[in-house]
C-alpha positions as CSV (number, residue, x, y, z in Angstrom):
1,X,18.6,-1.7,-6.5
2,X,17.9,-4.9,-4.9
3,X,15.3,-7.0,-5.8
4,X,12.5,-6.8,-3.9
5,X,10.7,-10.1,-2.4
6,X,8.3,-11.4,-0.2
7,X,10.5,-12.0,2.2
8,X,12.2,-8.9,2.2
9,X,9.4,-6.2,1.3
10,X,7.4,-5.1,4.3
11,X,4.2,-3.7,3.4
12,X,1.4,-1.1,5.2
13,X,-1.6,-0.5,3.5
14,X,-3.9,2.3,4.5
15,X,-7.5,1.4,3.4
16,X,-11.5,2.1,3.8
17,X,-14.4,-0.7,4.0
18,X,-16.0,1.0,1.1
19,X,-12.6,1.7,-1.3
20,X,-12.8,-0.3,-4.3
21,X,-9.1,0.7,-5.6
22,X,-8.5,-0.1,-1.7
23,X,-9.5,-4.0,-2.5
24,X,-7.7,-3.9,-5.4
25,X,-4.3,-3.3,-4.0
26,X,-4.8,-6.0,-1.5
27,X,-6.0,-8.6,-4.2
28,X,-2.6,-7.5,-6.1
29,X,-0.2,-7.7,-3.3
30,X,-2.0,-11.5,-2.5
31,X,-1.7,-12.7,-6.0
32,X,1.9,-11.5,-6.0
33,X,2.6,-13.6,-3.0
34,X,3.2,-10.4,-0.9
35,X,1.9,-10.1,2.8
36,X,0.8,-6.9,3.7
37,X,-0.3,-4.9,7.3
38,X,-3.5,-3.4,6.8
39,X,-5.0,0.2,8.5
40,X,-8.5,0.8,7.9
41,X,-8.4,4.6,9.2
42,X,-12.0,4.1,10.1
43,X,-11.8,2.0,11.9
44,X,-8.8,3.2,13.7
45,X,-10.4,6.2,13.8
46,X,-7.8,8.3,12.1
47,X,-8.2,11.3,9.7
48,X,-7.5,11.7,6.3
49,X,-4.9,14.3,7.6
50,X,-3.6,12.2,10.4
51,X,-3.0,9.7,7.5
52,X,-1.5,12.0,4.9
53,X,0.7,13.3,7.8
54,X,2.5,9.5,7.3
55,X,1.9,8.4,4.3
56,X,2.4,11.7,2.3
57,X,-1.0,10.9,0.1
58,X,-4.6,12.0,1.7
59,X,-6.6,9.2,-0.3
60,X,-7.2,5.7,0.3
61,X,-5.6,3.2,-0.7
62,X,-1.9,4.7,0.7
63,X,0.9,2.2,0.8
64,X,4.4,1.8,2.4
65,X,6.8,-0.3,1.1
66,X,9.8,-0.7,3.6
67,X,8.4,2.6,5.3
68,X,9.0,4.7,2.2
69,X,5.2,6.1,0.7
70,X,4.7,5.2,-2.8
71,X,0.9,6.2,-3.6
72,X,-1.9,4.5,-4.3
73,X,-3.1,1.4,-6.5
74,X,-2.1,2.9,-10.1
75,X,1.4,3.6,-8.4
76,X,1.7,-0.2,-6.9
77,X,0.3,-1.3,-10.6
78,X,3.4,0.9,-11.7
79,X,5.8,-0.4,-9.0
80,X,5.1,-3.9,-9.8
81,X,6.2,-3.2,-13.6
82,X,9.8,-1.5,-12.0
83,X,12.7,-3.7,-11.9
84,X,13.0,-4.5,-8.6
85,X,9.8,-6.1,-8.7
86,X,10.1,-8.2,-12.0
């Protein structure tokens, strides 16, 4: 698998005002030099359902990595300790 940098990782992160695991992720994905789109659904006025409909996951954080869903924070965590990303 290719290794994965910033320059070649596009990220979406689905997120809440309120989510702590949300701010989390994004301080993660910063520190790691890794630039990331952000979707609060609230403020986009989008439903848990209409979320889970994209990003396969109905809690917040969700991210994409290069359009595939890979879960929430504990699954970046895990990501980031994959291969790809060492």
């Amino acid at each position: 698998m290719e290794k994965r940098t910033p320059k070649n990782t596009s990220i979406k992160i689905y997120t809440t005002s309120w989510c702590g695991p949300c701010k989390m992720a994004k301080r993660l994905l910063s520190e790691k030099g890794y630039s990331f789109t952000e979707i609060d659904i609230e403020e986009n006025d989008m439903s848990r359902e209409q979320m889970a409909s994209i990003t396969k996951g109905p809690t917040v954080p969700q991210i994409l990595i290069n359009d595939l869903p890979i879960g929430g924070f504990e699954d970046l965590v895990q990501l980031f300790n994959t291969e790809p990303f060492k």
